[in-house]
VOLO-696534 format. One record per residue (C-alpha): x, y, z; residue in one letter. Coordinates in steps of 0.001 Angstrom, whole numbers, always signed. Layout:
<pts>
PT         u         v         w   residuo
PT         X         Y         Z         A
...
</pts>
This chain:
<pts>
PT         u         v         w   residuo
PT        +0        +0        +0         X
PT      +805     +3453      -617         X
PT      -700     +6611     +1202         X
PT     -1594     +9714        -9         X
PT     -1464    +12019     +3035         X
PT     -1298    +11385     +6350         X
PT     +1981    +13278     +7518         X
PT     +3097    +14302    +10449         X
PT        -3    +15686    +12901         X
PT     -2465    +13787    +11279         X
PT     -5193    +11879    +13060         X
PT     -6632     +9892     +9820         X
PT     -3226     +8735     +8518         X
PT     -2360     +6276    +11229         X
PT     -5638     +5237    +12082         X
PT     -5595     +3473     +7812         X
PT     -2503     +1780     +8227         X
PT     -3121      +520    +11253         X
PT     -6381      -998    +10609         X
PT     -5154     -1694     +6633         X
PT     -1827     -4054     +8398         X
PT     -4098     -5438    +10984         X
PT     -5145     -9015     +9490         X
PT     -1582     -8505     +7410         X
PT     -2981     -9072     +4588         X
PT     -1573     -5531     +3433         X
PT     +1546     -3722     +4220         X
PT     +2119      +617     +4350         X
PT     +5465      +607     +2349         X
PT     +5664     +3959      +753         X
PT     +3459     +7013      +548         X
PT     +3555    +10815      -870         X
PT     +2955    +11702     +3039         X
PT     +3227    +16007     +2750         X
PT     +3759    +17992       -65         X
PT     +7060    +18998     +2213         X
PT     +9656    +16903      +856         X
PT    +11502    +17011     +4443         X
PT     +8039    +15917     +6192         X
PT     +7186    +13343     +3821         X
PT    +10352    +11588     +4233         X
PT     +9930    +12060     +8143         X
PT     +6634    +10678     +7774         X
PT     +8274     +7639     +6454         X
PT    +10827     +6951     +9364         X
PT     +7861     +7589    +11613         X
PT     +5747     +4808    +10141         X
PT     +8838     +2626     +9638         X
PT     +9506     +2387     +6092         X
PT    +12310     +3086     +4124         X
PT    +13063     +6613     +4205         X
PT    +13313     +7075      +270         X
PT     +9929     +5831      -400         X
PT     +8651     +8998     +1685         X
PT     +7834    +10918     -1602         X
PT     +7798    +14209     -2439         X
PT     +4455    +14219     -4378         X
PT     +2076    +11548     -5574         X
PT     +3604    +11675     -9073         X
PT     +7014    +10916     -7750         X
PT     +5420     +7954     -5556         X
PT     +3386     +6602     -8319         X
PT     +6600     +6975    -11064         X
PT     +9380     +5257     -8587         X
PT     +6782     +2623     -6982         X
PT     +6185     +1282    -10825         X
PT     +9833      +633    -11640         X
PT     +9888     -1158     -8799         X
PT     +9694     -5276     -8291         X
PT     +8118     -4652     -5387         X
PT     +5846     -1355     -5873         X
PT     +2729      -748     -4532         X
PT      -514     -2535     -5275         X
PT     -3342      +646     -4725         X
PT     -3258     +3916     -2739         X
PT     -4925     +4878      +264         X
PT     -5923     +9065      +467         X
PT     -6346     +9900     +3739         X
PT     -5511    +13679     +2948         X
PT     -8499    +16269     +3212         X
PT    -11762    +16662     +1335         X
PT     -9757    +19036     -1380         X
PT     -7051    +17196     -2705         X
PT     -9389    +13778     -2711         X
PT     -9971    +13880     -6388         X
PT     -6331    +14674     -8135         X
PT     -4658    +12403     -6033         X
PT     -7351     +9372     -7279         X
PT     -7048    +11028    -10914         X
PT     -3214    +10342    -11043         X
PT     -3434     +7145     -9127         X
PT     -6454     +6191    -11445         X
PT     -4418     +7377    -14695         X
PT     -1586     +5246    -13808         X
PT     -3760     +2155    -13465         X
PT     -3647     +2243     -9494         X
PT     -6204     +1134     -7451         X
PT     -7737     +3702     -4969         X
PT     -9239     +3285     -1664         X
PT     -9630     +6489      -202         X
PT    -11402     +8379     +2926         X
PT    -14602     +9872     +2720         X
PT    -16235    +11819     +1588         X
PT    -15518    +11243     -2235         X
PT    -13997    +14872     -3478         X
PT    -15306    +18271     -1596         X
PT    -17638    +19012     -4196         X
PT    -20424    +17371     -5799         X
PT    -18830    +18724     -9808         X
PT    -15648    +17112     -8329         X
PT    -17617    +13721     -7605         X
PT    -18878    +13600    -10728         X
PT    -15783    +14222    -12769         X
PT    -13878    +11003    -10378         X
PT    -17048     +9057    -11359         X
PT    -16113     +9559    -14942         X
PT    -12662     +8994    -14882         X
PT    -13794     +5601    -13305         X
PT    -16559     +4806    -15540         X
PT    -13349     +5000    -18601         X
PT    -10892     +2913    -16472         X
PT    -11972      +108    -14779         X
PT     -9668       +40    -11720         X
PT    -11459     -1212     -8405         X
PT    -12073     +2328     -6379         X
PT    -13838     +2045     -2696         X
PT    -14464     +4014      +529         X
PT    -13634     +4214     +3836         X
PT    -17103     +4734     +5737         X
PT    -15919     +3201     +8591         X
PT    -18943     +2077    +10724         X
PT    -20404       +75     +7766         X
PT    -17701     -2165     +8759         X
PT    -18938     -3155    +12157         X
PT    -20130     -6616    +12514         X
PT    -23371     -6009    +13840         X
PT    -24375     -3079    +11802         X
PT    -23770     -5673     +8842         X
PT    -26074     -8094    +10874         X
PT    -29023     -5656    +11696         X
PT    -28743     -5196     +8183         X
PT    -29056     -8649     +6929         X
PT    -31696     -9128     +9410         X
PT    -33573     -5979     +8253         X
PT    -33016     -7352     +4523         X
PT    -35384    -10197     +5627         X
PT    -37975     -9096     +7001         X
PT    -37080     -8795    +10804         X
PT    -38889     -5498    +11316         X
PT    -41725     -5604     +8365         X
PT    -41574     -2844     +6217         X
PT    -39717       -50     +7410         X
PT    -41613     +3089     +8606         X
PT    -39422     +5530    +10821         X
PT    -35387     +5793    +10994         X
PT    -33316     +8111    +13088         X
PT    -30152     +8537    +13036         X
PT    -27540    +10712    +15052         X
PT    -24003    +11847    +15189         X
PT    -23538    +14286    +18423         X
PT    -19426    +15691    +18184         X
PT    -18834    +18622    +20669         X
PT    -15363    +18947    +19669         X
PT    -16085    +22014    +17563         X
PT    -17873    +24196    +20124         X
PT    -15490    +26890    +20495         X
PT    -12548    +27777    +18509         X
PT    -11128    +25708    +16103         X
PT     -7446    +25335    +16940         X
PT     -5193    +22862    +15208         X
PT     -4194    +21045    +11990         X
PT     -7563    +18669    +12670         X
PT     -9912    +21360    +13182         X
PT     -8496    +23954    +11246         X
PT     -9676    +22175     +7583         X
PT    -12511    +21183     +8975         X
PT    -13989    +24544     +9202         X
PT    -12362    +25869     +5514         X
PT    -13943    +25942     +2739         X
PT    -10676    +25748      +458         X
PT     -9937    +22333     +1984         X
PT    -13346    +20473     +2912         X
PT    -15547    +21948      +343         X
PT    -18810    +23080      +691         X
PT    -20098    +21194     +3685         X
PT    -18851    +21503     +7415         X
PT    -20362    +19287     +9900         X
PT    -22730    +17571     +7299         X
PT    -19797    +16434     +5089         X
PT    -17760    +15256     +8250         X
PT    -20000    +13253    +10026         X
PT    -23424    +14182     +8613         X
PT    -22772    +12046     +6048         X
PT    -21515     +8971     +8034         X
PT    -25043     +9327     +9275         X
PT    -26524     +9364     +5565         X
PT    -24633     +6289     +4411         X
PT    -25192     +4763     +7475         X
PT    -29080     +4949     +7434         X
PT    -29109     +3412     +3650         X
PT    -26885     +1182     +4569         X
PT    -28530      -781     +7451         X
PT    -32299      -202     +5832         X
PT    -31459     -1001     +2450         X
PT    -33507     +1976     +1416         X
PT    -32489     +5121      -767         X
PT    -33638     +8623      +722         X
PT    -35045    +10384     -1711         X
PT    -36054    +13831      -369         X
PT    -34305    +15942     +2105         X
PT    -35710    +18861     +4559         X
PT    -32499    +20121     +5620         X
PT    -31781    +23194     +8409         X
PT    -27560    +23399     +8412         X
PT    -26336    +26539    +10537         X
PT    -23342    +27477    +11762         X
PT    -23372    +28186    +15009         X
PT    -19939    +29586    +16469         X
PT    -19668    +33675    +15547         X
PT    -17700    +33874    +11993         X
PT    -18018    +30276    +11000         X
PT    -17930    +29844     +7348         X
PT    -19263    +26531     +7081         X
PT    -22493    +24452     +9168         X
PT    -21218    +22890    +12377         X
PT    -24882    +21594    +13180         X
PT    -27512    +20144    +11092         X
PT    -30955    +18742    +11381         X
PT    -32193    +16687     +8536         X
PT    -35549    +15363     +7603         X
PT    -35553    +12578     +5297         X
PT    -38136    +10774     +2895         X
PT    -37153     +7164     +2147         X
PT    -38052     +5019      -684         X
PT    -41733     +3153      +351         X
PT    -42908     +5932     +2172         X
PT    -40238     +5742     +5604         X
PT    -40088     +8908     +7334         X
PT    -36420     +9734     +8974         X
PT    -34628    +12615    +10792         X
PT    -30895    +12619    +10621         X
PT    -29129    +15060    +13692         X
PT    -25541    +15568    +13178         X
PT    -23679    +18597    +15317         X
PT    -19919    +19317    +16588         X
PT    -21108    +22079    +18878         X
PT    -23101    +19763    +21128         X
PT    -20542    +20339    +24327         X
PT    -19461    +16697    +26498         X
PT    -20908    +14686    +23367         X
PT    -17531    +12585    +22223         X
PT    -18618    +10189    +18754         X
PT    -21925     +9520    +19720         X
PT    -23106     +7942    +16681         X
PT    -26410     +5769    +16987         X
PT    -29164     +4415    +14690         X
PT    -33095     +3627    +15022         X
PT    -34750     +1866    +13199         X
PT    -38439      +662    +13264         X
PT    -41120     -1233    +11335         X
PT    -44440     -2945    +11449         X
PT    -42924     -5882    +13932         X
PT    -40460     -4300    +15714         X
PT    -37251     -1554    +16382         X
PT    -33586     -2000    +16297         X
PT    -31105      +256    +18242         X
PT    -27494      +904    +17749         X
PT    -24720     +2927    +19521         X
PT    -21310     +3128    +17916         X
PT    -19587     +3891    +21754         X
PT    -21063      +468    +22332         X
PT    -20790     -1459    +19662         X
PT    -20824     -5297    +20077         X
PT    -24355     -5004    +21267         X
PT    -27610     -3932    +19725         X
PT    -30873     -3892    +20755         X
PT    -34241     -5676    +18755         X
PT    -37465     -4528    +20160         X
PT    -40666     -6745    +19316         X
PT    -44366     -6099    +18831         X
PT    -45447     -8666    +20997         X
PT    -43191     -7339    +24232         X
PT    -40137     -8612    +23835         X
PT    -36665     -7375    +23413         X
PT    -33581     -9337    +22593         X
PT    -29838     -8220    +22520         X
PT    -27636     -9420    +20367         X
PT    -24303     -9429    +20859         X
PT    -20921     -9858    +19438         X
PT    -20108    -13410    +19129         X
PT    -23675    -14615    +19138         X
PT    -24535    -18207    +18043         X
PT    -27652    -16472    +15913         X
PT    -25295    -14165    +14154         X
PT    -24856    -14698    +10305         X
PT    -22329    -15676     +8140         X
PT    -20953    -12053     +7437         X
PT    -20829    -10944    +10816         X
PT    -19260    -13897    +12475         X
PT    -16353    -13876     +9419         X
PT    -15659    -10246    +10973         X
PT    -15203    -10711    +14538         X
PT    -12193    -11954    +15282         X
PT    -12239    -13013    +18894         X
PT    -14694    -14754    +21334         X
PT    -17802    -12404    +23110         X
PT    -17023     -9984    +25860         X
PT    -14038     -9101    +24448         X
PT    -14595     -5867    +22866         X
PT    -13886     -5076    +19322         X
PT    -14766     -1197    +18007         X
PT    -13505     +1133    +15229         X
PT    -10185      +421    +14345         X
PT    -11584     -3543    +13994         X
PT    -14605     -2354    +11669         X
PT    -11764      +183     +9820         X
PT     -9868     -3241     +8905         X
PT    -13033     -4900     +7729         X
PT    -13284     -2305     +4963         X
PT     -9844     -3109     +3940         X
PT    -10076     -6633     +4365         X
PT    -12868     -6372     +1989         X
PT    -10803     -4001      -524         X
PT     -8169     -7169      -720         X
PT    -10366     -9196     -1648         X
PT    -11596     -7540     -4287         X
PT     -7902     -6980     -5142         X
PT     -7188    -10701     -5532         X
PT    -10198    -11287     -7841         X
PT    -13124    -12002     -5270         X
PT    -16271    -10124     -3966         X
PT    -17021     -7817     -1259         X
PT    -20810     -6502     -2470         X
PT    -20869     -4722     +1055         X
PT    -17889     -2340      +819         X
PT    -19054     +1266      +170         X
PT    -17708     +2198     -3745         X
PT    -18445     +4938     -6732         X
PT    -22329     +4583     -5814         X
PT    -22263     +5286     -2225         X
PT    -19288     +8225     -2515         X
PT    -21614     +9451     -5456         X
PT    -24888     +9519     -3506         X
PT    -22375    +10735      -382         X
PT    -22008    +13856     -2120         X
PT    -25234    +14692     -3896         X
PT    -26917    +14401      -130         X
PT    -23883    +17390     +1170         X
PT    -25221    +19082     -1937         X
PT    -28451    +18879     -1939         X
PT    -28202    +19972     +1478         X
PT    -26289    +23303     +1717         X
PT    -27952    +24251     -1064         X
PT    -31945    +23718      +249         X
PT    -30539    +25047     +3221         X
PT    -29264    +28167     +1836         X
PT    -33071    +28842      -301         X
PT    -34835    +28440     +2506         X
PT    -35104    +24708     +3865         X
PT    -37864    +23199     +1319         X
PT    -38249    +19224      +563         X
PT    -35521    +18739     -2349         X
PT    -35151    +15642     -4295         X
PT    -32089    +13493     -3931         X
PT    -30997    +13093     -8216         X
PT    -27760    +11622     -9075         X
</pts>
């Protein structure tokens, strides 16, 4: 693996090459790390590689790594929202697979442009939405998928950060909250839209119509920092989706509803290997990591017995897990790809721009 991004003071860099080595099934071995020649190749020594593959720029890495015997397989772009699509472009253009951190690009034009350099080269492209890579989010899915709650009628989801609540001060914050460098959405393309791919995810249903209200909150903030969303989901489901980083104490309080004709289904990503199935008739059942009931696709993910805790860096390695396999030939039909970064960023869209004309319903179109 190479990685694109992810220099010294970044948070995203080392969380992908820990979770990518995890299973070793891949290996970090050279990466354009910082435009910074000097920090790049610091980078390098940091992670443990060989100081020379710490590259100045991507088309350095991408140029050396192919004379190589032993160059790199695909990239990883962990750098922000605004250099997401040139650094899959010259990956893409030199036949190198991409797996890259959401959201796609920072804007929806730049989305679309990626999505056509992919639809003209064939070269296996995915995305890191982390929390579709927890076992039991990938159960209450499957069990949703057959019929577990009846047809679906109400889904809320949340994403309370309160990180964000006063100044933004440091390399982390500082993008977050710049137009230049995360695009057009603040809070909603951060974590808003963890919430939006989560929500189609586990209910197998498209929204198609968004209410949104984005604001942001803290004096002379260019960008939303809170959100509320109303949704409108294929077959009628109503949803609300609440995602804020000026909600003070809250930490990454990420947590779904859903609920049908038969029943509801609850789950917390701070508590993860548990989630809870309400029933019509009274009862409730918790299923837990390590279950004998669980599926086939959740018990291939969990890697060690129940009551021993597994959280996000585990469900981070799933996703790449899931991108080697596709790299050696097989399937992985649940890692998130060009259709889920593509609907990613037509929902950020769609909902800065209702937002800004006055918060009317607004079709979701591709």
């Amino acid at each position: 693996m190479g990685m694109i991004g992810g220099g010294p003071g970044a948070f995203i860099g080392p969380v992908h090459r820990i979770a990518a080595e995890l299973d070793r099934e891949i290996e970090l071995v050279a990466g354009a790390f910082s435009s910074d020649a000097g920090r790049s190749r610091a980078a390098a020594e940091a992670y443990r590689i060989d100081p020379e593959r710490g590259y100045p720029d991507v088309a350095a890495m991408l140029e050396a790594e192919r004379a190589r015997p032993d160059g790199i397989d695909f990239v990883s772009v962990v750098t922000p929202n605004h250099n997401h699509l040139a650094s899959a472009k010259a990956a893409l253009a030199a036949g190198v697979p991409v797996i890259s951190d959401k959201p796609m690009t920072a804007t929806l034009d730049e989305a679309r442009e990626l999505a056509a350099v992919l639809g003209r080269t064939p070269v296996p492209y995915a995305l890191t939405f982390t929390y579709t890579g927890y076992p039991l989010v990938r159960e209450m899915r499957e069990r949703i998928a057959a019929g577990a709650l009846g047809t679906i009628r109400k889904v809320v989801v949340e994403y309370p950060q309160g990180w964000l609540a006063g100044e933004a001060e440091g390399k982390q914050a500082e993008w977050r909250v710049d137009p230049a460098r995360a695009g057009a959405g603040g809070c909603i393309g951060d974590i808003g839209v963890h919430a939006f791919n989560l929500a189609e995810f586990v209910t197998g249903l498209a929204v198609t119509e968004v209410l949104p209200d984005l604001a942001a909150v803290v004096p002379g903030r260019a960008l939303d920092d809170d959100c509320t969303v109303l949704l409108r989901f294929q077959g009628g489901a109503r949803g609300v989706l609440l995602a804020s980083q000026i909600e003070v104490g809250e930490l990454n309080g990420l947590r779904i509803r859903v609920y049908g004709e038969t029943g509801g289904m609850i789950w917390r990503q701070e508590s993860p290997n548990a989630f809870t199935w309400h029933r019509l008739d009274g009862t409730t059942e918790l299923v837990r990591a390590g279950d004998a009931s669980l599926g086939e696709n959740a018990t291939a993910l969990t890697r060690i017995p129940g009551g021993h805790p597994e959280g996000y860096l585990e469900a981070f390695a799933n996703l790449y897990r899931d991108f080697a396999t596709v790299l050696r030939g097989g399937r992985a039909p649940m890692l998130p790809g060009l259709t889920e970064g593509l609907r990613s960023m037509v929902f950020i869209d769609t909902c800065v721009r209702a937002s800004a004309e006055g918060a009317c319903w607004t079709e979701l179109t591709l």
